[in-house]
PDB file of N, CA, C and O in Angstrom:
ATOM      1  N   UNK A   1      37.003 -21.084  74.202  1.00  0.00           N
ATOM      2  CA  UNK A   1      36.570 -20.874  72.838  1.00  0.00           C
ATOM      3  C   UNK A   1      35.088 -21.222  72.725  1.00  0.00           C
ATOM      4  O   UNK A   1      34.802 -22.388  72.997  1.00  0.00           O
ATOM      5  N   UNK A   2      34.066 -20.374  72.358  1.00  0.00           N
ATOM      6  CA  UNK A   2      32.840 -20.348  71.970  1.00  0.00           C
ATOM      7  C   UNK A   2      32.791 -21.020  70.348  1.00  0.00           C
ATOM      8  O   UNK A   2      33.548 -20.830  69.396  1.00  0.00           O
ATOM      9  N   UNK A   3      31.157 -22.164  70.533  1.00  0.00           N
ATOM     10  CA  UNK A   3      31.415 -21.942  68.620  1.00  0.00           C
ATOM     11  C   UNK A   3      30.213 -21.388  68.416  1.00  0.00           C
ATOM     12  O   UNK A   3      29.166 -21.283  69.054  1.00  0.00           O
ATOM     13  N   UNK A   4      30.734 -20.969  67.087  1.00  0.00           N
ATOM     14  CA  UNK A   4      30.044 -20.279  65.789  1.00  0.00           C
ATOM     15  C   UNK A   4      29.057 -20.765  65.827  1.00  0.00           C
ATOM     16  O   UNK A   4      28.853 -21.950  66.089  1.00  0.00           O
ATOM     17  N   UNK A   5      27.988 -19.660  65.485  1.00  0.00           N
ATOM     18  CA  UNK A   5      26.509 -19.798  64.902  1.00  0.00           C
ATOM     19  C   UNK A   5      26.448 -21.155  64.243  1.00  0.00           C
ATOM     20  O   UNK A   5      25.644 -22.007  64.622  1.00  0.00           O
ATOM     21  N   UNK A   6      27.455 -21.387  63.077  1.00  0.00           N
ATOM     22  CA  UNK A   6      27.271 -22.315  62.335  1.00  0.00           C
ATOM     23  C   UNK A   6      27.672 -23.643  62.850  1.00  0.00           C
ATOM     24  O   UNK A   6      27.095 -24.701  62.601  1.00  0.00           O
ATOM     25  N   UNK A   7      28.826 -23.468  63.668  1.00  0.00           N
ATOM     26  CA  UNK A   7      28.762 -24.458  64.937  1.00  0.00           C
ATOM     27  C   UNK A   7      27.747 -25.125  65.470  1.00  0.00           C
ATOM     28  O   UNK A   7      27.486 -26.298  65.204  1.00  0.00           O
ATOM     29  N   UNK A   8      27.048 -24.325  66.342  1.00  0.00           N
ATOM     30  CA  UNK A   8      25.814 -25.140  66.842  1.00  0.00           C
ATOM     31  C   UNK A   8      24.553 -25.408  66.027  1.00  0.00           C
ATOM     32  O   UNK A   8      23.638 -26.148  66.390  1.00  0.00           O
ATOM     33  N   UNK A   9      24.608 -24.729  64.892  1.00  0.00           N
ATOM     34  CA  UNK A   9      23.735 -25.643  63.835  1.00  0.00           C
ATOM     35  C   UNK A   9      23.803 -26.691  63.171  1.00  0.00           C
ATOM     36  O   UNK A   9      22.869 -27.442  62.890  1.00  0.00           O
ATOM     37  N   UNK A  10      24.980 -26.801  62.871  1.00  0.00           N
ATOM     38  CA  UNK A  10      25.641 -28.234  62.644  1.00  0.00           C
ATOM     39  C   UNK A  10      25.611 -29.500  63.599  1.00  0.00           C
ATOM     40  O   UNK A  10      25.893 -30.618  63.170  1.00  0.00           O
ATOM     41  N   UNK A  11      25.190 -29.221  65.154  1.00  0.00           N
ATOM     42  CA  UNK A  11      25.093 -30.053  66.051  1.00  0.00           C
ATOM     43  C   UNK A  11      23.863 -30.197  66.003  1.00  0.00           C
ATOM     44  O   UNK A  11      23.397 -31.156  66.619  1.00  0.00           O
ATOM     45  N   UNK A  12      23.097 -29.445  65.382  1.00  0.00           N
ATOM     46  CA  UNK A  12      21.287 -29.805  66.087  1.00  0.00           C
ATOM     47  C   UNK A  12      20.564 -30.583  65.062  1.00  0.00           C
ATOM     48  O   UNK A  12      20.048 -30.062  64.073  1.00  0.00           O
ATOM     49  N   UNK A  13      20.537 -32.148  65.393  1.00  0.00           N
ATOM     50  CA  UNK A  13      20.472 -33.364  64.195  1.00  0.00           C
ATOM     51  C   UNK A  13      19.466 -34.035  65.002  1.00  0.00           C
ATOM     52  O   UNK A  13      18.861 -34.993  64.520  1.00  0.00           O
ATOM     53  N   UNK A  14      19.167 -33.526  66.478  1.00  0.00           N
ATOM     54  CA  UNK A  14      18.070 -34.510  66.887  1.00  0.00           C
ATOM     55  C   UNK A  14      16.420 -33.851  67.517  1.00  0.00           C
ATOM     56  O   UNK A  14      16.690 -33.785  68.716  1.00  0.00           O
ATOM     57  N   UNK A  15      15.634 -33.585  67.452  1.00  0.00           N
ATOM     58  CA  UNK A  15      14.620 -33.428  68.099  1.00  0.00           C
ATOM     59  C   UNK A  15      14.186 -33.419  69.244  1.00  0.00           C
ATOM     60  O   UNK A  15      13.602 -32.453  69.736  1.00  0.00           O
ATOM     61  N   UNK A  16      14.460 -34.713  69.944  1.00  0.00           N
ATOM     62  CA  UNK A  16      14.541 -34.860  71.666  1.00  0.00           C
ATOM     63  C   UNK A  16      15.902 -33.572  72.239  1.00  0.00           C
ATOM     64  O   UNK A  16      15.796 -32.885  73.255  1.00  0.00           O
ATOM     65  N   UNK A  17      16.924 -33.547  71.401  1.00  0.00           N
ATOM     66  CA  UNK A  17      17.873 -32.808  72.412  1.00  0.00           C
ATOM     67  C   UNK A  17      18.173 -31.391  71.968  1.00  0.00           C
ATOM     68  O   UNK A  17      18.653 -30.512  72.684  1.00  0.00           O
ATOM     69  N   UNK A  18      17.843 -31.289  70.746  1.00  0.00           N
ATOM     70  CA  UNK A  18      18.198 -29.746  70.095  1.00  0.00           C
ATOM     71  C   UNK A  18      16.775 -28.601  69.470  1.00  0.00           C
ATOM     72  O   UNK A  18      16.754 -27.386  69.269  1.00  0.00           O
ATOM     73  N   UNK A  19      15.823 -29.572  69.330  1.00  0.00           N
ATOM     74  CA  UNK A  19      14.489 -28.870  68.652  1.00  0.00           C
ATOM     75  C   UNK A  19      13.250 -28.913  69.691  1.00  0.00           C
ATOM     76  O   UNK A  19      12.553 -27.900  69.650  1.00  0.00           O
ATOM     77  N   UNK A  20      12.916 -29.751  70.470  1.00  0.00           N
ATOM     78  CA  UNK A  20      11.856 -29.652  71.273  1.00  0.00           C
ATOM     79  C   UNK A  20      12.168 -28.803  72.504  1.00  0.00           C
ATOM     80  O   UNK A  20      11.143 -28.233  72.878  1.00  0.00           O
ATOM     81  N   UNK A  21      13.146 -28.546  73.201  1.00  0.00           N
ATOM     82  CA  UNK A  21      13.533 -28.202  74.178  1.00  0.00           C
ATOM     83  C   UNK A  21      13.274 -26.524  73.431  1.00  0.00           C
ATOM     84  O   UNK A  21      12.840 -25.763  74.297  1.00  0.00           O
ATOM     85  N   UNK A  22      13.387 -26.070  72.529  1.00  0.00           N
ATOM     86  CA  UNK A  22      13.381 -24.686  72.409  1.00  0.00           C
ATOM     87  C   UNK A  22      12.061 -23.855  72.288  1.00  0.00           C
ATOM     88  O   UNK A  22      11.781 -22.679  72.059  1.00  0.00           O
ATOM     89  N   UNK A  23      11.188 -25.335  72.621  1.00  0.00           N
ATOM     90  CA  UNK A  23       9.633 -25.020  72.233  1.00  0.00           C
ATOM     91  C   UNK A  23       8.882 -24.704  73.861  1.00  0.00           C
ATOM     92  O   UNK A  23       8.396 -25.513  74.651  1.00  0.00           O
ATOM     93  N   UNK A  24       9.001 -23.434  73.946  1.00  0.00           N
ATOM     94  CA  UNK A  24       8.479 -23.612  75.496  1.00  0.00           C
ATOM     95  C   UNK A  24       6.821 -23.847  75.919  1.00  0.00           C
ATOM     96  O   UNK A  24       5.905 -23.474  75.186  1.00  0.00           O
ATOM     97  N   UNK A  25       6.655 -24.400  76.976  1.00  0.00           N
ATOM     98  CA  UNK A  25       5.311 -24.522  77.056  1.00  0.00           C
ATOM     99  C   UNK A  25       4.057 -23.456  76.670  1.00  0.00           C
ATOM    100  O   UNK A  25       2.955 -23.910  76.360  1.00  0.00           O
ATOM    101  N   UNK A  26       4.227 -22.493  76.699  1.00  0.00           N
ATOM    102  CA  UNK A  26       3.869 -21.224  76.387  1.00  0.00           C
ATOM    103  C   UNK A  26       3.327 -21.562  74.624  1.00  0.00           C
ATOM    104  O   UNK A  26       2.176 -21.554  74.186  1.00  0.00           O
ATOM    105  N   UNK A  27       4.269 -21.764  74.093  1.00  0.00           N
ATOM    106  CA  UNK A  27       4.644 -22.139  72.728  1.00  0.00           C
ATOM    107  C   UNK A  27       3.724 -23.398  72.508  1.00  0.00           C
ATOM    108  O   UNK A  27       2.650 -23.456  71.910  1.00  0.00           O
ATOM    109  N   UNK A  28       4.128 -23.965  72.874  1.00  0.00           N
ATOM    110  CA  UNK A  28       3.207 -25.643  72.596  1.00  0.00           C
ATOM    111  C   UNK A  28       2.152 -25.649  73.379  1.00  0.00           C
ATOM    112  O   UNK A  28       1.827 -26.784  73.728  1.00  0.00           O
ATOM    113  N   UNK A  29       1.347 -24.595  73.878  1.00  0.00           N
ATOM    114  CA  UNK A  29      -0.195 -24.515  74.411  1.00  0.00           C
ATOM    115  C   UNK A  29      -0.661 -23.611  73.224  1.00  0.00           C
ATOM    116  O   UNK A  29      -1.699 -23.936  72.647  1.00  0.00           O
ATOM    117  N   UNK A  30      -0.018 -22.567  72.838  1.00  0.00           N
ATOM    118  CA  UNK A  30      -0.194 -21.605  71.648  1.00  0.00           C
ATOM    119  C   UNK A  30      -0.899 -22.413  70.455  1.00  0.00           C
ATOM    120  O   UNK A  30      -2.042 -22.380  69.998  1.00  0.00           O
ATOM    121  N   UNK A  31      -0.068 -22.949  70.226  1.00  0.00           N
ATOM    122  CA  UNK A  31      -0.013 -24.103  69.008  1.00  0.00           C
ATOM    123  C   UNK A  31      -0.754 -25.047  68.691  1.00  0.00           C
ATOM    124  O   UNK A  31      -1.020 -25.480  67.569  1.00  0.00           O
ATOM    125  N   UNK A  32      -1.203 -25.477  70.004  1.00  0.00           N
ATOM    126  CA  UNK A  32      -2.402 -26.775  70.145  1.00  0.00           C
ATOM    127  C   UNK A  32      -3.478 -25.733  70.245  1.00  0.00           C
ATOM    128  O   UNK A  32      -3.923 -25.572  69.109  1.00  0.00           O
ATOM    129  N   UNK A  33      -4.088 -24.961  71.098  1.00  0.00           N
ATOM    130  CA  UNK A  33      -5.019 -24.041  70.661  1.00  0.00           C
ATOM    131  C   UNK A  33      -5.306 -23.169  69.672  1.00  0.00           C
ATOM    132  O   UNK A  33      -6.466 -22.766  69.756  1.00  0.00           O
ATOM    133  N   UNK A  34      -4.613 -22.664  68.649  1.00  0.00           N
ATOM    134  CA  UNK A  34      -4.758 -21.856  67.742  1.00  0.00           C
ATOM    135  C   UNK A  34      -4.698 -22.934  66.472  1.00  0.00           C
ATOM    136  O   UNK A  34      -5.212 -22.508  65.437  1.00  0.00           O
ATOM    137  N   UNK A  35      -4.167 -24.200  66.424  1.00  0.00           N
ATOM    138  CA  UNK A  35      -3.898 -25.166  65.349  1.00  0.00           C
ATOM    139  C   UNK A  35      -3.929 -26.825  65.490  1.00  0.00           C
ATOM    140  O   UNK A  35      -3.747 -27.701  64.644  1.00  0.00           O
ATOM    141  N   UNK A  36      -4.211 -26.888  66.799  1.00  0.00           N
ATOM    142  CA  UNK A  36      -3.924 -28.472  67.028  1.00  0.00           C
ATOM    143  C   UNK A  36      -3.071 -28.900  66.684  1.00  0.00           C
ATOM    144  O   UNK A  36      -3.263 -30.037  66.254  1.00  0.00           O
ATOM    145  N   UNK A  37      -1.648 -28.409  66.605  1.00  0.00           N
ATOM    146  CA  UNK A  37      -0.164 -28.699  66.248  1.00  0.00           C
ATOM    147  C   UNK A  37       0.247 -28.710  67.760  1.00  0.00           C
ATOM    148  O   UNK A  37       0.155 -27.783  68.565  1.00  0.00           O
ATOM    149  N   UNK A  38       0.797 -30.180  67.985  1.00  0.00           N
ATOM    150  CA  UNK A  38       1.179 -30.065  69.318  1.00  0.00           C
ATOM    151  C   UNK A  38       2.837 -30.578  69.147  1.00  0.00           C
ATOM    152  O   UNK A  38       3.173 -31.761  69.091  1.00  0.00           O
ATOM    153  N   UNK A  39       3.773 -29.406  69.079  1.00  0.00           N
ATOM    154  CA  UNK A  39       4.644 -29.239  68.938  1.00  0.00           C
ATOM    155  C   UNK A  39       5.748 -30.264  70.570  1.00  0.00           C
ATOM    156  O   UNK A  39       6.917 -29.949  70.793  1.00  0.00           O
ATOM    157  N   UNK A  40       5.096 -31.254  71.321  1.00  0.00           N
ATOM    158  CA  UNK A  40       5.497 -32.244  72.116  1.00  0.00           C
ATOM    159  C   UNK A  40       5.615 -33.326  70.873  1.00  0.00           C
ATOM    160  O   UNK A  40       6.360 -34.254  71.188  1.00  0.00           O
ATOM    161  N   UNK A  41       5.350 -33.384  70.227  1.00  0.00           N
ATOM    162  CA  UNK A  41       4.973 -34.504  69.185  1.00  0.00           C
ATOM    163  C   UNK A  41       6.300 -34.490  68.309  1.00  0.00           C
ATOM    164  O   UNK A  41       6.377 -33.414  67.715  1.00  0.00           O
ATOM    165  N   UNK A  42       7.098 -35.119  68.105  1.00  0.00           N
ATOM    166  CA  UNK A  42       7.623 -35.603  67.244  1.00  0.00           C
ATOM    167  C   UNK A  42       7.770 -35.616  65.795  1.00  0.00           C
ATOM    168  O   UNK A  42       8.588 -35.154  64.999  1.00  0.00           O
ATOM    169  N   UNK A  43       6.228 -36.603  65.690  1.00  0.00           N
ATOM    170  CA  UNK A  43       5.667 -36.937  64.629  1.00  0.00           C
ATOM    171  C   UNK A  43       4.701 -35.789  63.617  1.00  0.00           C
ATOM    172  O   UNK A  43       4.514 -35.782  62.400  1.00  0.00           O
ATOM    173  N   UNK A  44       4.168 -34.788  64.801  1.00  0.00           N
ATOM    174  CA  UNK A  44       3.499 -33.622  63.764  1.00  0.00           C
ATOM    175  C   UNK A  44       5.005 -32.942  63.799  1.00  0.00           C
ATOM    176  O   UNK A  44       5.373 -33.272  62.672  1.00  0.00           O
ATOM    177  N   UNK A  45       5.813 -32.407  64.208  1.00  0.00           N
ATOM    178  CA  UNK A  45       6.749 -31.704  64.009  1.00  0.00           C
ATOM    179  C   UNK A  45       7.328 -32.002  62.753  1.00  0.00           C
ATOM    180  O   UNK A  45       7.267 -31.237  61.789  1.00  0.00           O
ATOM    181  N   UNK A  46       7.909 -33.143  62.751  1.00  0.00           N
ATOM    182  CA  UNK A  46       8.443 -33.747  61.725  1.00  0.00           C
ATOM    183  C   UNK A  46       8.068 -33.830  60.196  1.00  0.00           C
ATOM    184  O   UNK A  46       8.757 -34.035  59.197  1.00  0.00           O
ATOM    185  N   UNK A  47       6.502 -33.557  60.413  1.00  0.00           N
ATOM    186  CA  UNK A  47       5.951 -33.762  59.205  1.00  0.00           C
ATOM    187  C   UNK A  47       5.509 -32.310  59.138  1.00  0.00           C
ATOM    188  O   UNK A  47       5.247 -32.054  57.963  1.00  0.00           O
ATOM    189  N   UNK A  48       5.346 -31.400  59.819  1.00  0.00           N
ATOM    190  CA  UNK A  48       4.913 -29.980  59.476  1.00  0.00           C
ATOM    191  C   UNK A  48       6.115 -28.972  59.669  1.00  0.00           C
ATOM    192  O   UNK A  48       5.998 -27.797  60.017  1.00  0.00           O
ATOM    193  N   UNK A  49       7.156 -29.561  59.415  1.00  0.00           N
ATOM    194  CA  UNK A  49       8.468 -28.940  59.811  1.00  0.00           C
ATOM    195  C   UNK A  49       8.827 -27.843  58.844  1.00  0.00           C
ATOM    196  O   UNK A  49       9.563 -26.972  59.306  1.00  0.00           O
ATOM    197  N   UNK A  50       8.440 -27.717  57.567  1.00  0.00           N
ATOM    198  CA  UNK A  50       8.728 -27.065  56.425  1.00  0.00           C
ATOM    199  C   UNK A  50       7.341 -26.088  56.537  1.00  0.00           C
ATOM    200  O   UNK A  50       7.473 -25.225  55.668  1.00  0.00           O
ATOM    201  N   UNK A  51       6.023 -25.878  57.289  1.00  0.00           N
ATOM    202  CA  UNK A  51       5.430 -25.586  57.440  1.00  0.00           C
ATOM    203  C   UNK A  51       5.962 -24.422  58.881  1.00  0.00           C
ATOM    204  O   UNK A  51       5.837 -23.197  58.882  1.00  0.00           O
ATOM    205  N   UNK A  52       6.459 -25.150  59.819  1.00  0.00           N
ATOM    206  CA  UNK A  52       7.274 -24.380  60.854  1.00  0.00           C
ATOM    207  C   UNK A  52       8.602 -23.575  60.387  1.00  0.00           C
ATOM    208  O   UNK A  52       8.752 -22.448  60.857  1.00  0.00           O
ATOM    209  N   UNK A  53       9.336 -23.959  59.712  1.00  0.00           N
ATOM    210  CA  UNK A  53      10.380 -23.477  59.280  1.00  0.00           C
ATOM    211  C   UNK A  53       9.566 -21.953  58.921  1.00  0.00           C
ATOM    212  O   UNK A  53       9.480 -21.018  59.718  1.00  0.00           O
ATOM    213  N   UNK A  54       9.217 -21.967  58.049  1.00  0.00           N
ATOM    214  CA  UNK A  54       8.493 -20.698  56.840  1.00  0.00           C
ATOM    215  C   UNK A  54       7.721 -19.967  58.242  1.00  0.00           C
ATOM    216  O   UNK A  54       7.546 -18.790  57.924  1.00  0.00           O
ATOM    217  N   UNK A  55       7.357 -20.124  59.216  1.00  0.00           N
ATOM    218  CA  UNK A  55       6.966 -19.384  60.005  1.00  0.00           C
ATOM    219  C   UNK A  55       7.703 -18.859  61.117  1.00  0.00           C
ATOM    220  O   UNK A  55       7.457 -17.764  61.625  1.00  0.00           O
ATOM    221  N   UNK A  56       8.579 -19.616  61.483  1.00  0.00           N
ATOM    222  CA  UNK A  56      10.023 -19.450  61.907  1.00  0.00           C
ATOM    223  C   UNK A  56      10.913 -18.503  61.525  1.00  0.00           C
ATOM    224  O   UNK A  56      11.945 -18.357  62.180  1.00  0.00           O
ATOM    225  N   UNK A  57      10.691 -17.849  60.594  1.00  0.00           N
ATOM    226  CA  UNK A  57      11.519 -17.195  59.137  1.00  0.00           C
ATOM    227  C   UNK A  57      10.644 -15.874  59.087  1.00  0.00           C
ATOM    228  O   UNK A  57      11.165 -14.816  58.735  1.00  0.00           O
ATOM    229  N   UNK A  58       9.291 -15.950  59.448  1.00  0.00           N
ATOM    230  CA  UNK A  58       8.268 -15.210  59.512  1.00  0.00           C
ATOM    231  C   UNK A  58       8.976 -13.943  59.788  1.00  0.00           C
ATOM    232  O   UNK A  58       9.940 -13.950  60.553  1.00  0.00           O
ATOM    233  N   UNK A  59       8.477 -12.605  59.092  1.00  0.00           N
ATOM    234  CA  UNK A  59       8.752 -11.372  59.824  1.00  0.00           C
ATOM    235  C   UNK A  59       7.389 -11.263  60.789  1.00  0.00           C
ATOM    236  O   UNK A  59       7.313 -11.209  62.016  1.00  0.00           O
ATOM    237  N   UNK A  60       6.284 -11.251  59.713  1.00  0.00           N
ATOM    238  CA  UNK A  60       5.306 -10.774  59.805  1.00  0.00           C
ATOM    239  C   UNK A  60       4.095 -11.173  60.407  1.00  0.00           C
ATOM    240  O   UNK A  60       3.036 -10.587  60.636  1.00  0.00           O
ATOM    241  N   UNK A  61       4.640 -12.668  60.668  1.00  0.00           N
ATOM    242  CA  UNK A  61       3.646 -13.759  61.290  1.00  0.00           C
ATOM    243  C   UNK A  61       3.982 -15.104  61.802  1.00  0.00           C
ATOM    244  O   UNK A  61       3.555 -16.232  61.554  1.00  0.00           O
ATOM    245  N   UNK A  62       5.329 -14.391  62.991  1.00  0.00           N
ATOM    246  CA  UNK A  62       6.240 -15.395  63.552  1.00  0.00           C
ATOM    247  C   UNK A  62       5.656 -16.968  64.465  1.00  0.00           C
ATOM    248  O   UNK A  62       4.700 -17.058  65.235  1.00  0.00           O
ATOM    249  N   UNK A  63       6.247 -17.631  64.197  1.00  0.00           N
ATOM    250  CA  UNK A  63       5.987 -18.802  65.154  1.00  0.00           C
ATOM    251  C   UNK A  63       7.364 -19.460  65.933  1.00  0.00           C
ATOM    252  O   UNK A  63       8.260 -19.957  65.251  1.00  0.00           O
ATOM    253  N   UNK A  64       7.456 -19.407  67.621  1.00  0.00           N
ATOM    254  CA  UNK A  64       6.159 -19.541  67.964  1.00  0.00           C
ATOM    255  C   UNK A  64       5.769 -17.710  68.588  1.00  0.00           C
ATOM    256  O   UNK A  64       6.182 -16.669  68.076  1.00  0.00           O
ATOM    257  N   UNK A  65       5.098 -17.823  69.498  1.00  0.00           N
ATOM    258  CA  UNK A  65       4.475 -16.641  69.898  1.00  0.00           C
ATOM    259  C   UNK A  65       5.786 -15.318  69.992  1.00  0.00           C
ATOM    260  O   UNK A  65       5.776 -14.217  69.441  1.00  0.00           O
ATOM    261  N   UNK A  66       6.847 -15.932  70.902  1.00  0.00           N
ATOM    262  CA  UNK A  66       7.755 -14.973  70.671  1.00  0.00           C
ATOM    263  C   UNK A  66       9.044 -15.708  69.551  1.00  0.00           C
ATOM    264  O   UNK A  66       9.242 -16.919  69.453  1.00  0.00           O
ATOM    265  N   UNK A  67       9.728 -14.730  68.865  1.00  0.00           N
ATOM    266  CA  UNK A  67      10.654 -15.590  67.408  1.00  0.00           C
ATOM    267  C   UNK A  67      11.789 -15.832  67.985  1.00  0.00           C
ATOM    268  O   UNK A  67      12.317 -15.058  68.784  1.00  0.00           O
ATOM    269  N   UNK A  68      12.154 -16.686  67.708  1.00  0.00           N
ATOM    270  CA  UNK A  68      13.262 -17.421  67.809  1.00  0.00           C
ATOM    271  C   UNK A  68      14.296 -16.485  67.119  1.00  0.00           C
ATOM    272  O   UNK A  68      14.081 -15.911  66.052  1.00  0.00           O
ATOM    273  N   UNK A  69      15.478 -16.392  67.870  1.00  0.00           N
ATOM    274  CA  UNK A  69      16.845 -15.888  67.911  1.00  0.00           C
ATOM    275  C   UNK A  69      17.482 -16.630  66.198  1.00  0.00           C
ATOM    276  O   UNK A  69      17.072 -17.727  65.819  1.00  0.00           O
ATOM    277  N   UNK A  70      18.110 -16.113  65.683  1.00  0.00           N
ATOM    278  CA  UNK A  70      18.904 -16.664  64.068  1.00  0.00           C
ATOM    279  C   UNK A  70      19.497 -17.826  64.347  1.00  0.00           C
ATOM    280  O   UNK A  70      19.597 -18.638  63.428  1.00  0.00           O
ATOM    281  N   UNK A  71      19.974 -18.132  65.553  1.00  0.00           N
ATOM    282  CA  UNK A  71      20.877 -19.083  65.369  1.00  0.00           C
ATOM    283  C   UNK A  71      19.846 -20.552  66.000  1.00  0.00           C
ATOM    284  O   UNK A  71      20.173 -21.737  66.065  1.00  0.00           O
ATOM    285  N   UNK A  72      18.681 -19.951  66.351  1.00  0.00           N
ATOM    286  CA  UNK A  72      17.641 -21.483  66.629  1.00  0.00           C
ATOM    287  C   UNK A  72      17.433 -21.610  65.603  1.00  0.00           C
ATOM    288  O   UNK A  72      17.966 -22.644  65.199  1.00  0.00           O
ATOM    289  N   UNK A  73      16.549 -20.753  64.357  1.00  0.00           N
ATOM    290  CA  UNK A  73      15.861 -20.917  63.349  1.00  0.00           C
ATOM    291  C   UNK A  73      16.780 -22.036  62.482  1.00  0.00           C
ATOM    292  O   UNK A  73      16.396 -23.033  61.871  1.00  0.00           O
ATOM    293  N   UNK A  74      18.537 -21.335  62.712  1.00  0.00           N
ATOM    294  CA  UNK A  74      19.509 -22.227  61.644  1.00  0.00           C
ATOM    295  C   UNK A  74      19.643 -23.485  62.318  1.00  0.00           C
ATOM    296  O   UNK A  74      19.826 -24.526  61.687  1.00  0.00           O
ATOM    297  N   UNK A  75      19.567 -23.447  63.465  1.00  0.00           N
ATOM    298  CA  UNK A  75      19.376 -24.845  64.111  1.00  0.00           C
ATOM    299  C   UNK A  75      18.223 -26.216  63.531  1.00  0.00           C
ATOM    300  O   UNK A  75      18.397 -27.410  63.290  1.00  0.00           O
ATOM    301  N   UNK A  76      17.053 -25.307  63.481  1.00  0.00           N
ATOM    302  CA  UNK A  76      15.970 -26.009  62.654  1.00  0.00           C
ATOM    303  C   UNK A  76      16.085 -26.736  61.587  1.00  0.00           C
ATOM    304  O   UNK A  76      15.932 -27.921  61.292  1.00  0.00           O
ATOM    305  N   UNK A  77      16.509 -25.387  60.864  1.00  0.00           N
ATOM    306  CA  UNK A  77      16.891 -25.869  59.123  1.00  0.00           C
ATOM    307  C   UNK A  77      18.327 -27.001  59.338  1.00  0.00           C
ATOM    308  O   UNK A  77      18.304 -27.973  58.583  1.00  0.00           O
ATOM    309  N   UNK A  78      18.997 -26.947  59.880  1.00  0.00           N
ATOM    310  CA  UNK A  78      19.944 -28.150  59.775  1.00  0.00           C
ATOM    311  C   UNK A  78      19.057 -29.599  60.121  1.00  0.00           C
ATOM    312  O   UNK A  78      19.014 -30.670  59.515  1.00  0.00           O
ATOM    313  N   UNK A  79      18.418 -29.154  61.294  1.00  0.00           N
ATOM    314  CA  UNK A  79      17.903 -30.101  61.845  1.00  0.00           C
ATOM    315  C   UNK A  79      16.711 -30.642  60.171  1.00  0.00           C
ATOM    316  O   UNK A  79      16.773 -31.802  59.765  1.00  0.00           O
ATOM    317  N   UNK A  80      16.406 -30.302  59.942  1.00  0.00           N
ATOM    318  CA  UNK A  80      15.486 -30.919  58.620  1.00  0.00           C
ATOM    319  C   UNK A  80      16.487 -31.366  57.589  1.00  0.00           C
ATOM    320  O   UNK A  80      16.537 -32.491  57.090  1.00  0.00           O
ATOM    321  N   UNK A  81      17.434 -30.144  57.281  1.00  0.00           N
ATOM    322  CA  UNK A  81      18.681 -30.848  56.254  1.00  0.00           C
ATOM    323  C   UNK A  81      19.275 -32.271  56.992  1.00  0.00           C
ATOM    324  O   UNK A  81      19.624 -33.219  56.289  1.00  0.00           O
ATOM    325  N   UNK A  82      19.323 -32.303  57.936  1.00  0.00           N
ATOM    326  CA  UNK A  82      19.777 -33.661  58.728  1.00  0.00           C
ATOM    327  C   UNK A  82      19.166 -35.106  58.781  1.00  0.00           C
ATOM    328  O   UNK A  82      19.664 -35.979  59.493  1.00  0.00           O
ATOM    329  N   UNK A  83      17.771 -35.371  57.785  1.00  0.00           N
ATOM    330  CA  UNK A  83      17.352 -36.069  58.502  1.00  0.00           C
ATOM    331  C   UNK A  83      16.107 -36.333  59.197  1.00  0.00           C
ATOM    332  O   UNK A  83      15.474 -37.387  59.126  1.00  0.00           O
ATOM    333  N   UNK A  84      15.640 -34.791  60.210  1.00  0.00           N
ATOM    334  CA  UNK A  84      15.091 -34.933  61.258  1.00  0.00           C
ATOM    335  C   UNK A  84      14.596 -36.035  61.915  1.00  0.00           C
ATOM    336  O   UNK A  84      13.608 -36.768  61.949  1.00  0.00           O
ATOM    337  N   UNK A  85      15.757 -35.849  62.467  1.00  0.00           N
ATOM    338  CA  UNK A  85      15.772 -37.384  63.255  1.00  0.00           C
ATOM    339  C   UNK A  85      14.988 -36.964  64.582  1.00  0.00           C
ATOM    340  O   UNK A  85      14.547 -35.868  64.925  1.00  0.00           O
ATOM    341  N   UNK A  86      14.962 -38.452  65.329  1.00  0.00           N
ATOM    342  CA  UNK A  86      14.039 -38.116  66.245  1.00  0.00           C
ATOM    343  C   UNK A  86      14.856 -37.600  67.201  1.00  0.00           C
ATOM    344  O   UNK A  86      14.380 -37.162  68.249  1.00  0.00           O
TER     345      UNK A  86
END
């Protein structure tokens, strides 16, 4: 048995194990050069997360370089409804 989309969004409550890992290096060199958002960080994540989300969501002006699949993005948003814990 596989779970549901909503399944694994409901699991992604931490940062170290469900949100940074989806940020590939590619992504977090992007980010620090085009914004000085260095998406290794925790602490800017955390606090520019609603800033990432909305670009995440992006049609038109996705982040990061390539968009994230529906069921990371819902991963995100739990992960902020959660807490965002570290």
């Amino acid at each position: 048995m596989t779970d549901s989309p909503q399944d694994l969004a409901a699991s992604c409550t931490s940062f170290a194990a469900d949100i940074r890992p989806k940020f590939t290096d590619e992504d977090v060199e992007h980010m620090n050069d085009m914004v000085g958002m260095d998406l290794n960080d925790y602490t800017t994540v955390r606090d520019n997360a609603d800033l990432i989300l909305s670009r995440l969501k992006s049609t038109t002006n996705p982040m990061p370089p390539t968009p994230w699949p529906p069921e990371w993005i819902e991963c995100f948003q739990q992960w902020i409804d959660n807490g965002k814990q570290p």
